[in-house]
N, C-alpha and C positions, 0 to 999 in steps of 0.2 A: 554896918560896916563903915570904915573910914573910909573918906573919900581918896579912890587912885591920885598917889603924886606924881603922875605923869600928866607934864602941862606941856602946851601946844604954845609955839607963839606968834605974835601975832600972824606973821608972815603962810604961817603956815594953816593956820584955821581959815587964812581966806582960799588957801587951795584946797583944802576940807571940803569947804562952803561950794566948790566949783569945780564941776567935773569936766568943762566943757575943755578946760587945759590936758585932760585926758584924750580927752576926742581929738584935740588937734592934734597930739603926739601921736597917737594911732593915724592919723592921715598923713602927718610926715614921714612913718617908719615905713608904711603904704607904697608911698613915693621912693624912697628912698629904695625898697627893696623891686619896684620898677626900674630906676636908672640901674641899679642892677645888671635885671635881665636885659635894657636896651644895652648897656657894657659886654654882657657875656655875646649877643648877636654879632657884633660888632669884632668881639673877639675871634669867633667861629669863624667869620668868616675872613679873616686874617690867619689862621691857621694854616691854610693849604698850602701860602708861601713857606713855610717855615719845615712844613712834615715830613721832609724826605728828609732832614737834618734831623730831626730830633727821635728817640728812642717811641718802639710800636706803645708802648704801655703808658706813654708820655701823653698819646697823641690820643688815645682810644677810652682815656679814663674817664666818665661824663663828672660834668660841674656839679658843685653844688654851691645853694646858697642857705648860710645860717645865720643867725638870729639870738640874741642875750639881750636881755637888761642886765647887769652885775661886772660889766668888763670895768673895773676901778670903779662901782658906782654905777656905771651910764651905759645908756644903750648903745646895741652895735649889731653889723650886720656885716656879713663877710663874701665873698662871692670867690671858689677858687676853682681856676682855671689855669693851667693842668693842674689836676690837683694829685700826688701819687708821693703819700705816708707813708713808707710802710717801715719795718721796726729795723731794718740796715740802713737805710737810703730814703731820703724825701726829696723831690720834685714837684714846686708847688709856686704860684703867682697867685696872691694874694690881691684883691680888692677890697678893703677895709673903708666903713664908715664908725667914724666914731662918734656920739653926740655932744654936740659944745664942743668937739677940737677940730676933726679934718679927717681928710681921704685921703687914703694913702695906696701905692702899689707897692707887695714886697714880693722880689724873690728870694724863694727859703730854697738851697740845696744843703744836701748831708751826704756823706758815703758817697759809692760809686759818682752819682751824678756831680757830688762837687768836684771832683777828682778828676771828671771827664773836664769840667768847663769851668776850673780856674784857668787853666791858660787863655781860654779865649776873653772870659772876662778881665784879666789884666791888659791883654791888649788891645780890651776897650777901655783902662782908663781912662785917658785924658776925654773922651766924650762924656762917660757916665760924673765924670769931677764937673767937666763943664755945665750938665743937665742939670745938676744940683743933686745929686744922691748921696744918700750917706750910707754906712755899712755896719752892723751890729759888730759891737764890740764887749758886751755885756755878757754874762755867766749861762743867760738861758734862751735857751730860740724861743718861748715861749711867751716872751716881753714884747709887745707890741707897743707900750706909748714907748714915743722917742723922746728921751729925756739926753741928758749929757752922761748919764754914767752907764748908758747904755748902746746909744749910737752914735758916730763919730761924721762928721761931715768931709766928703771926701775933699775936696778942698784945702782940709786941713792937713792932709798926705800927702806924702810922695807916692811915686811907685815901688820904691820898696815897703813900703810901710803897707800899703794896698794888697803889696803879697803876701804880707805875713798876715794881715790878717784872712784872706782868703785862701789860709790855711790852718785857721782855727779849727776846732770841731765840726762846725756850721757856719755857713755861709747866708748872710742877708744883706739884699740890698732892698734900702726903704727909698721911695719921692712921696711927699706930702703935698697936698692939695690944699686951700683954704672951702672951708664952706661957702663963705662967699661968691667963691666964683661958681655955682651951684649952675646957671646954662652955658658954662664951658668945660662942665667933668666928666660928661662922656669922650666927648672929645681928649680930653686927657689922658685917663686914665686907657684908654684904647690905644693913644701913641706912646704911652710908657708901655704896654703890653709888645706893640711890635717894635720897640726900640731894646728890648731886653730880647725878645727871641732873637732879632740880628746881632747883638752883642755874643749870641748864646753859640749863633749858628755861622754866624761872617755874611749871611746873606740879607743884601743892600735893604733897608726901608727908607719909606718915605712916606710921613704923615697923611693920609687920605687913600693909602693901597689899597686894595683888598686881592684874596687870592679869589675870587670870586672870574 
């Protein structure tokens, strides 16, 4: 038989050669799916402020956290709390890792729930413009990297422009994180979580609460 022309190069036969660049990824995604659960704790227990505002089904749905290699390529891990898909209506806060780019929180409403909390989230504009959030403006709720032709930085809005889009089909607001700052994301990503249920609900937060 001739010999296969499928050639490696160099860059790559030395990862051939080395498995331990496996190993270490398996200890990061490890990690990574621990800040997770230390996220979702932290969540829970910020909850209690927020529950009497928000819908039973919202509030009663357990987390879950998943897991890919193949999102564009590259691994990822997802943690969603509330999480509630269902095929009229989604209510859903998203905690996103993605490898090589960043952490992100989104909230994804559709149906019912957008309907209920565009009003309240327009009259958190100018805070969530201030935070740095941007809001999907793209064809499909199902696009997570933030690129330019898909998410728009609110900044770059008014408030009218803010309401028409949170009355598109679907409603998403993304904040991104750098990897970098990797021992200040739980911290983060927990004060975006209760900075978006007060935005959701009108009831006050403040970074370090707990309903506990």
């Amino acid at each position: 038989m001739a010999d296969a022309k499928i050639r490696l190069s160099s860059e790559e036969m030395e990862l051939v050669l080395n498995g331990q660049w496996i190993l270490t990824k398996n200890t990061v995604l490890r990690k990574v799916n621990d800040l997770l659960v230390q996220v979702l704790e932290a969540q829970q227990a910020l909850l209690p402020l927020f529950a009497g505002h928000l819908p039973a089904e919202v509030v009663t749905t357990s987390p879950k956290i998943s897991r890919g290699d193949q999102y564009r390529g590259l691994p990822w891990l997802v943690l969603d709390h509330p999480r509630c898909f269902g095929r009229e209506a989604t209510f859903a806060i998203r905690s996103f890792f993605w490898w090589g780019n960043y952490m992100s929180v989104t909230l994804q409403l559709s149906g019912s729930y957008q309907l209920q909390y565009s009003p309240a989230l327009q009259a958190a504009f100018p805070l969530l413009q201030q935070e740095g959030w941007l809001i999907a403006t793209g064809e499909s709720a199902w696009e997570h990297h933030v690129e330019e032709q898909n998410y728009t930085a609110l900044t770059s809005l008014d408030s009218r422009q803010f309401a028409v889009c949170c009355g598109q089909p679907f409603l998403k607001l993304v904040k991104l994180h750098s990897l970098k700052e990797w021992d200040q994301l739980t911290g983060q990503l927990t004060g975006d979580f209760g900075r978006l249920l007060s935005a959701l609900t009108g009831i006050s937060y403040r970074a370090g609460e707990t309903g506990l």
